[in-house]
C-alpha positions, 0 to 999 in steps of 0.5 A: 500500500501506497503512502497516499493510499494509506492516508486516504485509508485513515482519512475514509475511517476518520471520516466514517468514526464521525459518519461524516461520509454522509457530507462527503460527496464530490461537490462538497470536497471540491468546495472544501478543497477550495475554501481550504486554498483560500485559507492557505491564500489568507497566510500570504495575503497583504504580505511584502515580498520581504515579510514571506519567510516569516509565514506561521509555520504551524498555520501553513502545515495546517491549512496545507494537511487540509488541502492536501486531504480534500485533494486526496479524498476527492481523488479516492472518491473517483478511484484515482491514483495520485501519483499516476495522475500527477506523473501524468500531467508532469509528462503532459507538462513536459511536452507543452512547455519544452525546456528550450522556450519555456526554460526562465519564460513565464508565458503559457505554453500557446505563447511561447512559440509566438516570438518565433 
């Protein structure tokens, strides 16, 4: 067992101790998902370029556990393997954004071969 598969294994018997599963469908994990990001936004909001080494540590591990379980329980949900759908989009990535344009280039990827 994979070491994301047995954290949505103790997440899934978390969430079915409280019969929380109930509140748990995808609609509901994608907007806590998203109001979970928002919360991690709020640790950077107002903040000057100098003051970002200075984001509560504690707060950031929290609000990122959050994200990250949303995340993991709403790609369980769907049978999803994390690690094969991220691996996919790294290779997906791969090919849209090429390292010879897109090396140091912020553009998207149906921008980059514009200068050419």
């Amino acid at each position: 067992m994979s070491e994301i598969q047995e954290l949505l294994s103790r997440l899934e018997e978390f969430r079915d101790e409280r019969d929380w599963g109930q509140f748990h469908d995808p609609k509901n994990l994608a907007l806590a998902l998203s109001i979970e990001s928002a919360e991690l936004n709020e640790l950077f909001l107002w903040k000057k370029e100098s003051d970002l080494s200075q984001v509560d540590i504690e707060k950031l591990k929290a609000e990122l556990a959050d994200v990250f379980a949303y995340a993991i329980m709403l790609a369980g949900h769907y049978g999803l393997d994390v690690a094969d759908i991220v691996k996919s989009k790294i290779e997906k990535n791969a090919a849209k954004y090429p390292v010879d344009l897109a090396k140091g280039n912020a553009e998207k990827y149906d921008e980059l071969n514009k200068g050419n």
